[in-house]
ZADO-1210 file (C-alpha; in nm, 4 decimals, padded with zeros to 6 digits):
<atoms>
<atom x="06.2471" y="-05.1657" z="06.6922" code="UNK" pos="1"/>
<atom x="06.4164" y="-04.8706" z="06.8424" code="UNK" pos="2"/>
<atom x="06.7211" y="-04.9017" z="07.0626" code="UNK" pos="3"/>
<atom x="06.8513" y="-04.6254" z="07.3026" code="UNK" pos="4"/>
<atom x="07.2160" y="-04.5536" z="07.3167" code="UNK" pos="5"/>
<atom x="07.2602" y="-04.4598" z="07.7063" code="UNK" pos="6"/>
<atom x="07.6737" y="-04.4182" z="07.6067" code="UNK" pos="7"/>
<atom x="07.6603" y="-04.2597" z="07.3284" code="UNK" pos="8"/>
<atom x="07.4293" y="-03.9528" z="07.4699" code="UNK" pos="9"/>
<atom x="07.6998" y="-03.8520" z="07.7262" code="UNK" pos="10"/>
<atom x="07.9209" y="-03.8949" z="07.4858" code="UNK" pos="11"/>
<atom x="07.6922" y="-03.6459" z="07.2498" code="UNK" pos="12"/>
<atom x="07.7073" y="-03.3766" z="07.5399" code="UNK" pos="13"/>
<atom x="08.0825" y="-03.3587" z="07.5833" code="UNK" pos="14"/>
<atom x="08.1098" y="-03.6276" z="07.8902" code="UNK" pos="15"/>
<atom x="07.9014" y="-03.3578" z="08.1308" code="UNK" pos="16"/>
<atom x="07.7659" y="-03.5158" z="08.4001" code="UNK" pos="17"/>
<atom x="07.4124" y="-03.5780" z="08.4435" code="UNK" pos="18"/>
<atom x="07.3695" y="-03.5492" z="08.7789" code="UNK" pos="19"/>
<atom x="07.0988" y="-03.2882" z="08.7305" code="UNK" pos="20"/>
<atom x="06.9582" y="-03.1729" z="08.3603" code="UNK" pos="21"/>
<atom x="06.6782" y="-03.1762" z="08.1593" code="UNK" pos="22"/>
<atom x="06.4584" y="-03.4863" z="08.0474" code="UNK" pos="23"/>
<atom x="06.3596" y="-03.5513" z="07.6728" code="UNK" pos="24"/>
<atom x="06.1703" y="-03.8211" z="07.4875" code="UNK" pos="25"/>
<atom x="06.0960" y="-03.8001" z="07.1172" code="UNK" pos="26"/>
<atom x="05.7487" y="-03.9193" z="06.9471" code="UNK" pos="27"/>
<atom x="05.7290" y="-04.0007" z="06.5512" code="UNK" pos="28"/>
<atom x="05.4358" y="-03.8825" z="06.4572" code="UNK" pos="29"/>
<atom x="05.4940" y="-03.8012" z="06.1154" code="UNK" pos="30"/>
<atom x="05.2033" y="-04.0196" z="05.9363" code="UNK" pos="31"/>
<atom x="05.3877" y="-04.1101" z="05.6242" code="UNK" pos="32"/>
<atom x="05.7548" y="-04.1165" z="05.7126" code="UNK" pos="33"/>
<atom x="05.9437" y="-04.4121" z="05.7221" code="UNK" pos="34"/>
<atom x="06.1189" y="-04.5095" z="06.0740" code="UNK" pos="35"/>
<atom x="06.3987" y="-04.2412" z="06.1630" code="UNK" pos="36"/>
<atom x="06.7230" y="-04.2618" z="06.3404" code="UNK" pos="37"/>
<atom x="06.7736" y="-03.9820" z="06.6029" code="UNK" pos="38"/>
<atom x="07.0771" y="-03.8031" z="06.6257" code="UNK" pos="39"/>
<atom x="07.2213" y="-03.5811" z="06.9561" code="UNK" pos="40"/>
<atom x="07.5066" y="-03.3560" z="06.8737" code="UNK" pos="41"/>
<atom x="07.6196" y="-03.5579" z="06.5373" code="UNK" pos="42"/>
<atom x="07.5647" y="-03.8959" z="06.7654" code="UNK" pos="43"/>
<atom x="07.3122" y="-04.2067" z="06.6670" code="UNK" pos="44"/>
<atom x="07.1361" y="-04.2031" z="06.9826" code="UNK" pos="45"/>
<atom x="06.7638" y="-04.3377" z="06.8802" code="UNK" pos="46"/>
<atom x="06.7552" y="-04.6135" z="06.5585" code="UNK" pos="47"/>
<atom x="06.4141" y="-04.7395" z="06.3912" code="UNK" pos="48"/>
<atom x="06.1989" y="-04.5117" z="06.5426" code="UNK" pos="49"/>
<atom x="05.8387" y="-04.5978" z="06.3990" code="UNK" pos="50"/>
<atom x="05.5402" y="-04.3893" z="06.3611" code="UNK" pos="51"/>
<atom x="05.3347" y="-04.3901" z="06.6638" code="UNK" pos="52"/>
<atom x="05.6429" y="-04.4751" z="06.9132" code="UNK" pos="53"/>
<atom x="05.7496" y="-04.2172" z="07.1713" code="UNK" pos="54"/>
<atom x="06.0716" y="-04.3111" z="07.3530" code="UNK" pos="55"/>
<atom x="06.1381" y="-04.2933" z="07.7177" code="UNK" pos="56"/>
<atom x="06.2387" y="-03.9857" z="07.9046" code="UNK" pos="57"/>
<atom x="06.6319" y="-03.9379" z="07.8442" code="UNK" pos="58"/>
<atom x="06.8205" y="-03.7593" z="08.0508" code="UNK" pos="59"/>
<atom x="07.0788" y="-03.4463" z="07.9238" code="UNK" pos="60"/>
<atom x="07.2451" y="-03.1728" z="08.0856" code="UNK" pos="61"/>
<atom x="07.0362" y="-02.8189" z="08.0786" code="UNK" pos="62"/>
<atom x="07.2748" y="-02.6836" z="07.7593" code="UNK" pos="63"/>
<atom x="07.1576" y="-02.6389" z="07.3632" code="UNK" pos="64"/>
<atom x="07.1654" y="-02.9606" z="07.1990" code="UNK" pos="65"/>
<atom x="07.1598" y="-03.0678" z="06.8490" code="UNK" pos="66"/>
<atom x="06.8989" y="-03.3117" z="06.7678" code="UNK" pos="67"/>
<atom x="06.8681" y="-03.4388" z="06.3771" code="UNK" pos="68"/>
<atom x="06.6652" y="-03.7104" z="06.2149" code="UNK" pos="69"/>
<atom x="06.7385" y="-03.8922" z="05.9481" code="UNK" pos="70"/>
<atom x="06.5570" y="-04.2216" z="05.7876" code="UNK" pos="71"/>
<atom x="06.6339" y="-04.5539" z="05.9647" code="UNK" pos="72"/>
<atom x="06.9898" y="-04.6545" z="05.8871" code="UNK" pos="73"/>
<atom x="07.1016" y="-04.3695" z="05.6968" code="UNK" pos="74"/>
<atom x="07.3369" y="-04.0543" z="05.7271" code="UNK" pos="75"/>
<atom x="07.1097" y="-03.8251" z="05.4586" code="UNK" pos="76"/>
<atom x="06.8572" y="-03.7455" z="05.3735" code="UNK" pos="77"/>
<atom x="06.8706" y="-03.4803" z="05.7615" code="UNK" pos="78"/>
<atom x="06.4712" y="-03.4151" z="05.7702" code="UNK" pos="79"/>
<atom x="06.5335" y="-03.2256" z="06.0914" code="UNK" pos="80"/>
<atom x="06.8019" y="-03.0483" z="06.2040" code="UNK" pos="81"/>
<atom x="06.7214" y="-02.8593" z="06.5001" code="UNK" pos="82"/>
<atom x="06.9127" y="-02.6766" z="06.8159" code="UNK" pos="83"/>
<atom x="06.6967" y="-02.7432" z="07.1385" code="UNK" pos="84"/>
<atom x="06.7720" y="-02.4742" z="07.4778" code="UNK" pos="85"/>
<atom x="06.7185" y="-02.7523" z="07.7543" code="UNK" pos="86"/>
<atom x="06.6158" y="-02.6207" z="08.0889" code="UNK" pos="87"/>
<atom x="06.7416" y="-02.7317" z="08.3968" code="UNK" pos="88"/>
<atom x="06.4549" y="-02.9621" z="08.5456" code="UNK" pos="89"/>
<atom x="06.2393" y="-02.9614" z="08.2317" code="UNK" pos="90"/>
<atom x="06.0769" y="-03.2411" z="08.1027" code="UNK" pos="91"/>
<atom x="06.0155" y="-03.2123" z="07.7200" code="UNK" pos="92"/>
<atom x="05.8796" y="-03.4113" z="07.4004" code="UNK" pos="93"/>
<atom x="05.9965" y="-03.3569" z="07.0789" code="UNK" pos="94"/>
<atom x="05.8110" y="-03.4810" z="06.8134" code="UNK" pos="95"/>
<atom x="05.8243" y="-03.5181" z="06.4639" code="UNK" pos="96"/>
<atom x="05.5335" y="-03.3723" z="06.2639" code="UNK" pos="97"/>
<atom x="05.3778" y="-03.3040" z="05.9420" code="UNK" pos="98"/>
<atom x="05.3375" y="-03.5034" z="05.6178" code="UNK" pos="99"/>
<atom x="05.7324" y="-03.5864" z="05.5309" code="UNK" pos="100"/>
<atom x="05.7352" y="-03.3392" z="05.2814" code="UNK" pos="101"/>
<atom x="05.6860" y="-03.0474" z="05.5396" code="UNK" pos="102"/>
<atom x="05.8065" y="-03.2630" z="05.8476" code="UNK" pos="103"/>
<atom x="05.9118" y="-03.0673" z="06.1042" code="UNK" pos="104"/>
<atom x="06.0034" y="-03.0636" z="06.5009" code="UNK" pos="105"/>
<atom x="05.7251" y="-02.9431" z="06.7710" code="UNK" pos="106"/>
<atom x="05.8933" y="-02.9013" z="07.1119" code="UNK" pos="107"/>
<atom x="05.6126" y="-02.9274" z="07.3781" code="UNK" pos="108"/>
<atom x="05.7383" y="-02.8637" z="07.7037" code="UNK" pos="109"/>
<atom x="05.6219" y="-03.1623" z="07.9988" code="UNK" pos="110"/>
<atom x="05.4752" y="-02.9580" z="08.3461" code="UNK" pos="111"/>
<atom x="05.5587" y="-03.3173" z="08.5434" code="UNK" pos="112"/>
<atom x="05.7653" y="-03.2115" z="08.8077" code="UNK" pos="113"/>
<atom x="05.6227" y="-03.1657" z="09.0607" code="UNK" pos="114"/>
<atom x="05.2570" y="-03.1625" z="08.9558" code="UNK" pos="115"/>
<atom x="05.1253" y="-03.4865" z="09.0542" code="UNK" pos="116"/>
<atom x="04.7396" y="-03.4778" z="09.0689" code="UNK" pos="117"/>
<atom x="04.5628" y="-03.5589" z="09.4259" code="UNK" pos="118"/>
<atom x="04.4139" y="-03.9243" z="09.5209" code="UNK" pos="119"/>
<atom x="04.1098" y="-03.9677" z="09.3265" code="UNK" pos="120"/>
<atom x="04.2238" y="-03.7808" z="09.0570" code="UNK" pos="121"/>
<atom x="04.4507" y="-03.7704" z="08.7269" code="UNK" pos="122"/>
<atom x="04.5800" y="-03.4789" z="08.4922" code="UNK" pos="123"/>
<atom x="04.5393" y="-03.5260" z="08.0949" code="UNK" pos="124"/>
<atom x="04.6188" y="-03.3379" z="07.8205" code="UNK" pos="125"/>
<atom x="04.5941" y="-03.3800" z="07.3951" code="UNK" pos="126"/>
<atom x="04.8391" y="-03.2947" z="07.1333" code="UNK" pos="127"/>
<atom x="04.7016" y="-03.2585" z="06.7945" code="UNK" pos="128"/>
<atom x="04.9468" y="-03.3560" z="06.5626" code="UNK" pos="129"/>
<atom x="04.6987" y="-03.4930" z="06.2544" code="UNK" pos="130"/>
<atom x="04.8256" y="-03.2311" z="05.9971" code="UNK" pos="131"/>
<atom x="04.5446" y="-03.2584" z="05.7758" code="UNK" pos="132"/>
<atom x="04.2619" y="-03.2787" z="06.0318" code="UNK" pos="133"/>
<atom x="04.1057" y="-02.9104" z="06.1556" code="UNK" pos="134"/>
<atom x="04.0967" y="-02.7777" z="06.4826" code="UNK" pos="135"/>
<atom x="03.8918" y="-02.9922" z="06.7003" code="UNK" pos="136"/>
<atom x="03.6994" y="-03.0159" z="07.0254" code="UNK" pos="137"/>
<atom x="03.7760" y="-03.3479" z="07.2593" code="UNK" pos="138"/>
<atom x="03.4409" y="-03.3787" z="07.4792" code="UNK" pos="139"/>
<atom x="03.2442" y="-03.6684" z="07.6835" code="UNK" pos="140"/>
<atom x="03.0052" y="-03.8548" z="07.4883" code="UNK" pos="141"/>
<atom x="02.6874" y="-03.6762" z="07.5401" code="UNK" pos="142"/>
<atom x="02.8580" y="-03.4137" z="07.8013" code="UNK" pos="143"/>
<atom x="03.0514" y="-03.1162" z="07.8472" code="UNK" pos="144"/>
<atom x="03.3592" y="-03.0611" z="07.5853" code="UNK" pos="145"/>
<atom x="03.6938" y="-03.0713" z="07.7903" code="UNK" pos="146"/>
<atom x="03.9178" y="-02.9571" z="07.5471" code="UNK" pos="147"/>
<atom x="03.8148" y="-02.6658" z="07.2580" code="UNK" pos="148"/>
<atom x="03.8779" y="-02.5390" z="06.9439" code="UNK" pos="149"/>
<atom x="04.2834" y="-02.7186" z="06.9828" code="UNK" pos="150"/>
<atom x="04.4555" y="-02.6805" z="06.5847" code="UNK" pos="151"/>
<atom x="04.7228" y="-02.8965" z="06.4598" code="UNK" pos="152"/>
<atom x="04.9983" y="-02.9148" z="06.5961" code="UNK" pos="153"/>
<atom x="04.9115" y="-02.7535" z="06.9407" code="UNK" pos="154"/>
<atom x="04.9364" y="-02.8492" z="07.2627" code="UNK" pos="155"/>
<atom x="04.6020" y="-02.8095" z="07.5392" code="UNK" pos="156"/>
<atom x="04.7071" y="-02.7375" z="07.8575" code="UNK" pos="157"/>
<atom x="04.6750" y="-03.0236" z="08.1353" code="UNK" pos="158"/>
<atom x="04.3234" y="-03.0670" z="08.2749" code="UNK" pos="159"/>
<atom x="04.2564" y="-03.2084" z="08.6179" code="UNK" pos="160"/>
<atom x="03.9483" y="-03.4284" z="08.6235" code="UNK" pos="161"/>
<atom x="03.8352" y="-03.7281" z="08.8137" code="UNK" pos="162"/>
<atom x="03.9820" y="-04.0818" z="08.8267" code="UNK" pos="163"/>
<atom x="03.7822" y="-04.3024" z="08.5981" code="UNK" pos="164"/>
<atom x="03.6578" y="-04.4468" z="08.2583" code="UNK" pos="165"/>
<atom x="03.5313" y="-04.1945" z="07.9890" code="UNK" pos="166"/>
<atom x="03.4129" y="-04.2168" z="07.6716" code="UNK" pos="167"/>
<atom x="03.5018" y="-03.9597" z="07.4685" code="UNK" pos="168"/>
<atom x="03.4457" y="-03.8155" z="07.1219" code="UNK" pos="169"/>
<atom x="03.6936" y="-03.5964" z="06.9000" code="UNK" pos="170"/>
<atom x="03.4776" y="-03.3682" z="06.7501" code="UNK" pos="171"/>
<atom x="03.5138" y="-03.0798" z="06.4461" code="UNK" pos="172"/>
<atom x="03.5352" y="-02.7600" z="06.6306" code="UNK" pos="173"/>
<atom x="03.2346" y="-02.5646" z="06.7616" code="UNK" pos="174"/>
<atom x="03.0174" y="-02.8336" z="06.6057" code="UNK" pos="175"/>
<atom x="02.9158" y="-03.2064" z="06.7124" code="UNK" pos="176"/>
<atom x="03.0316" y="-03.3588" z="06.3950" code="UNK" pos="177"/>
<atom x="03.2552" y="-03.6581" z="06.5149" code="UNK" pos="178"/>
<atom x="03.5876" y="-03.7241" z="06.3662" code="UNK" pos="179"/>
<atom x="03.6910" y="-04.0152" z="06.5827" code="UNK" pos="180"/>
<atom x="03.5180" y="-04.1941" z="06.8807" code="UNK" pos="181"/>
<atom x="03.7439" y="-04.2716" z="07.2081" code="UNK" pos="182"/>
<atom x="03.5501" y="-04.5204" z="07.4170" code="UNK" pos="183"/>
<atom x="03.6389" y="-04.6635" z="07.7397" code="UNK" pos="184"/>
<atom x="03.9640" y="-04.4128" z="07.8022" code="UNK" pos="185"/>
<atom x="04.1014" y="-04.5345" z="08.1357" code="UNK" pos="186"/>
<atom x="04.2347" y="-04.2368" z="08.3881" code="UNK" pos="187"/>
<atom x="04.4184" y="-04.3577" z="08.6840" code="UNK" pos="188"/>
<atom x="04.4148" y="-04.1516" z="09.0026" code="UNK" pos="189"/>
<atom x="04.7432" y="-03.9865" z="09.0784" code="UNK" pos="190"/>
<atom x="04.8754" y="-04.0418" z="08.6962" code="UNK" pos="191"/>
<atom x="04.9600" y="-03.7569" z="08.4231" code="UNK" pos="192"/>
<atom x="04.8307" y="-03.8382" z="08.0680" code="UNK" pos="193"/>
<atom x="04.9163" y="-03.7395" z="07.7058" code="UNK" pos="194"/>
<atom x="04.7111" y="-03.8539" z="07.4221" code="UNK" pos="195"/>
<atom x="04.8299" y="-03.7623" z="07.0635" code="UNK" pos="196"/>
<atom x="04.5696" y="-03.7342" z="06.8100" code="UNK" pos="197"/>
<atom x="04.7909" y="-03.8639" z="06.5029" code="UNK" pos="198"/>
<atom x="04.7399" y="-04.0232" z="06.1644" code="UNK" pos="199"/>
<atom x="04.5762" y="-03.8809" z="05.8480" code="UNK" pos="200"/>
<atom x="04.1941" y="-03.8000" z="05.7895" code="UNK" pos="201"/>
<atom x="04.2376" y="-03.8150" z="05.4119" code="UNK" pos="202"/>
<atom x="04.3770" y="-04.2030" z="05.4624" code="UNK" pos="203"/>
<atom x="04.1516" y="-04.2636" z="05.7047" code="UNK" pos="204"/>
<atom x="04.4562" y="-04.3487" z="05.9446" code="UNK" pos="205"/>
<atom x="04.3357" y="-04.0805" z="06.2425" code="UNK" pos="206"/>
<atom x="04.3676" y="-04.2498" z="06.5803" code="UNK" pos="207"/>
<atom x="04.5059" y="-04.1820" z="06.9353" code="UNK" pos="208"/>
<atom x="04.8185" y="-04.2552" z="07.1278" code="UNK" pos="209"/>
<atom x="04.7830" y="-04.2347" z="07.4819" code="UNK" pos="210"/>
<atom x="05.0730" y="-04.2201" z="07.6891" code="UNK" pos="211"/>
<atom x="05.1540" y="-04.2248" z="08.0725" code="UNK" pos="212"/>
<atom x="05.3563" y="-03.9268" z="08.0943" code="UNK" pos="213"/>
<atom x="05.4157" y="-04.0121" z="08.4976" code="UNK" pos="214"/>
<atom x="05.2889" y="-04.1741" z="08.7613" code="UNK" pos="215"/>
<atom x="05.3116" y="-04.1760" z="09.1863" code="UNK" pos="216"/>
<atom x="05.6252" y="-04.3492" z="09.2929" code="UNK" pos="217"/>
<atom x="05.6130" y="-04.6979" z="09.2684" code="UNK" pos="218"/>
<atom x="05.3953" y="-04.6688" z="08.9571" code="UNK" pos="219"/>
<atom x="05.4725" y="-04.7058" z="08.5783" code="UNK" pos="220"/>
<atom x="05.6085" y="-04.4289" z="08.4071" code="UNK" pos="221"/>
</atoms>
């Protein structure tokens, strides 16, 4: 079960004050990595990290930060060692990717503030983050493709559609060959959505994680 350290981050940025900054979560989407510890600027902020979880938004100052990750209650082996430029205002997920023996961080950058979709509509994207799965199309069943021709580990941009309940279909790209069926997909008006395609094809593991990446005020972010 993962744990956030809320101390030990401002501790990790020097005691600056966090009044204003940037907001990060991290994802583990590494398919056959154990659960990771996360540190910020040498300090265990995240522990136990499992595959598939994303933390919350945490807040840090807009300054470069040192992130590393290392297996669940460990100081070695450092499977990522990385220097992120935070941007004042930015949200940003930072996710680890790959099979372990290639693992490495994707930085995908949040448009959320500010962008809140109108009543009757929400605003979804999809990361593809399945590194031995080919570039693939994400389309209604039966209906127009929404997103095309989106290779590991990419990011699609966010697409404003409609509140409501789709069934939808990752596909092989450019042809209707489906890879994984996503029925009954649930898009709330007002609400921005990421779903990670993660997992292995080879094991068989390939699935979705959909997260709410925010939500009108009052609602669940």
């Amino acid at each position: 079960m993962k744990r956030l350290f809320g101390v030990l981050l401002v501790l990790a940025v020097g005691g600056l004050a966090l009044a204003q900054g940037a907001m990060v979560r991290v994802a583990h989407l590494s398919p056959d990595a154990p659960a990771v510890d996360v540190l910020v600027n040498g300090q265990r902020a995240i522990t136990g990290l499992a595959f598939k979880e994303v933390t919350p938004y945490i807040p840090l100052p807009a300054a470069r930060v040192r992130v590393q990750v290392v297996p669940a209650g460990q100081d070695a082996p450092v499977v990522i060692d990385a220097e992120l430029d935070l941007r004042e205002g930015v949200y940003y997920t930072v996710a680890a990717t790959g099979f372990l023996a290639q693992i490495r961080p994707q930085v995908y950058t949040d448009l959320l503030a500010g962008f809140f979709p109108r009543a009757g509509f929400a605003r979804v994207r999809v990361v593809h983050t399945s590194p031995d799965a080919p570039a693939v199309d994400v389309a209604v069943r039966g209906g127009p493709v929404l997103f095309s021709n989106l290779p590991f580990p990419r990011a699609s941009q966010y697409l404003v559609v409609p509140a409501g309940r789709y069934d939808l279909e990752v596909r092989v790209a450019g042809t209707t060959t489906v890879a994984l069926e996503l029925p009954g997909v649930n898009l709330e008006s007002g609400k921005t959505y990421t779903v990670f395609a993660v997992g292995s094809v080879q094991a068989g593991t390939l699935t979705v994680v959909p997260l709410v990446d925010a939500a009108p005020l009052g609602g669940n972010r």
